[in-house]
N, C-alpha and C positions, 0 to 999 in steps of 0.2 A: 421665643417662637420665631421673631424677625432673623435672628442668627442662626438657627437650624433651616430657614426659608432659602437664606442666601446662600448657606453651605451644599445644600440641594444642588439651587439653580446653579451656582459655580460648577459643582460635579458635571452634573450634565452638558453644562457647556462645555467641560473638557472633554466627555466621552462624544458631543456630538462633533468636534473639531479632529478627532484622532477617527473618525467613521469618517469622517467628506476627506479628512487627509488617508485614511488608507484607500477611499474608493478614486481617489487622482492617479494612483500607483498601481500600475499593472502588475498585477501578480501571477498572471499567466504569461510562460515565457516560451512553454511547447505547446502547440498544436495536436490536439487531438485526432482531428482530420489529416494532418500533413505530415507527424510522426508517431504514430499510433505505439508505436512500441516503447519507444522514449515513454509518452503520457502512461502505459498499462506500468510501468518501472516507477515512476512516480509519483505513483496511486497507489502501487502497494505500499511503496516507503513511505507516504504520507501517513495510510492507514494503521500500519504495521506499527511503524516508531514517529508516530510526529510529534510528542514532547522529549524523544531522545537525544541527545547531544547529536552533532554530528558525527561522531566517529559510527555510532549505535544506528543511524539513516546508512550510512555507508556500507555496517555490515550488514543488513538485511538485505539491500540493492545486491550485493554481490551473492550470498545465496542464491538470488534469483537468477544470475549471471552464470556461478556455478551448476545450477541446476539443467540451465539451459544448454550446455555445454557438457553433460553428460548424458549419455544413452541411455539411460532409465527413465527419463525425463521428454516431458517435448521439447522442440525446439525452437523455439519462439519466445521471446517474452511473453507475450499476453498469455500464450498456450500454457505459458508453466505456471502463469497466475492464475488464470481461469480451470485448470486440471479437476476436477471430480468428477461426479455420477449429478448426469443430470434431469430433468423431466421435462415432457412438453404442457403447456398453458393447454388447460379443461379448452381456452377459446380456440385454438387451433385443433386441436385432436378430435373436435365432434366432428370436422372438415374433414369427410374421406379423399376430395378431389384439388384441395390447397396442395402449392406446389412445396415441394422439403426445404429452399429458401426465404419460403415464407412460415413458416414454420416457426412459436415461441418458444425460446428454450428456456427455463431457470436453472441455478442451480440447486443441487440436497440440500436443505439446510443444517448447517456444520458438520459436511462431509466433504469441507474443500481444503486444499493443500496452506491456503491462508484464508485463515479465518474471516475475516472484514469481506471478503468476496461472497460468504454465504453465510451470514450471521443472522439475516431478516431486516437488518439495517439500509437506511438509504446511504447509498454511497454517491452523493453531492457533495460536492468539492466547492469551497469557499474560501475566498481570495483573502489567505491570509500568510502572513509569514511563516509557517511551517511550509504551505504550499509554496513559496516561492523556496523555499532551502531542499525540500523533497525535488524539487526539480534541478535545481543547480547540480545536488547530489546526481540524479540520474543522468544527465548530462555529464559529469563527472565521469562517470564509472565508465558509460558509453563509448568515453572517449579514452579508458583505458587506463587510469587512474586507480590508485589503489588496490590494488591485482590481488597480493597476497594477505592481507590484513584477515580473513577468518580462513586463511589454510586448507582450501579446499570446501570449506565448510556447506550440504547440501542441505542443511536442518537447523531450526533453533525454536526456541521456547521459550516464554516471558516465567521470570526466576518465581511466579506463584503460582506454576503447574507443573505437574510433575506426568508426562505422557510418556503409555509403556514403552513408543516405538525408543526412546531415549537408551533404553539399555543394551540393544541392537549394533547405535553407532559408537562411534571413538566419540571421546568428549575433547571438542579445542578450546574453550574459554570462554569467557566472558565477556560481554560487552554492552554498560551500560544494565539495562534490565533484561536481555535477551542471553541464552545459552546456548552457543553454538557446538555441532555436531559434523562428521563427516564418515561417508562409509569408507572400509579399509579396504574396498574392489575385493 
């Protein structure tokens, strides 16, 4: 019982030493306030792929890049991540005299172009190593790095769904657990 006692308290004390040592370590490296578009780019690569390798965070960031950069698409990071049909909050729409930037919006839930954006999920972001590599990534890509790796690619899908719009585009490959796609214009 004394040696199951101590195997315990040891545990913990190494999970409480790697918790005060990850919270010494800033793991925020963009500004949400200061580069808003960088943070919306790696938010989605967090949510989208963050047990992915890096190659797999890479290709997703570039979809978003690709996306953004073609006319079907808004133009904007955030716009191309935040893109669906959305609805106003019961607490603002009883307000006939509220002004339209005051105004709440959500979005459909899972009617968005990436899922984690309207899944019903809290989307809090916790300073952890994924979120520091989601960000490096996005900085990465920002700065123009990795260009062609999913060839155009304006679509993908995690390899344990099979969604109709798939048969629509070209299929480019694979990466990681995600299936990339691109239209032929």
């Amino acid at each position: 019982m004394i040696r199951l006692l101590t195997i315990v308290l040891a545990s913990l004390g190494f999970m409480l030493f790697f918790v005060v040592l990850a919270s010494a370590f800033d793991y925020n490296i963009i500004s949400k306030d200061e580069e808003p578009e960088a943070y919306c780019l790696a938010q989605n690569i967090l949510f989208e792929a963050s047990v992915e390798p890096m190659a797999g965070k890479i290709a997703v960031g570039l979809v978003v890049l690709n996306r953004m950069n073609d006319n079907r698409y808004p133009n904007t990071i955030c716009d191309v991540i935040k893109e669906g049909p959305i609805y106003e909050s019961w607490k603002t729409r009883k307000d006939p005299e509220l002004a339209d930037d005051e105004r709440v919006y959500y979005p459909v839930k899972h009617r968005c172009q990436f899922s984690w954006y309207c899944d019903g999920k809290s989307d809090d972001i916790y300073p952890t190593e994924n979120w520091y590599k989601s960000q490096i990534v996005a900085l990465q890509l920002l700065d123009g790095k990795y260009g062609g790796i999913v060839e155009g690619a304006t679509h993908y899908h995690a390899t344990w769904v099979s969604p109709a719009w798939r048969h629509d585009l070209t299929y480019v490959g694979q990466v990681g657990d995600h299936l990339f796609y691109r239209w032929e214009n």
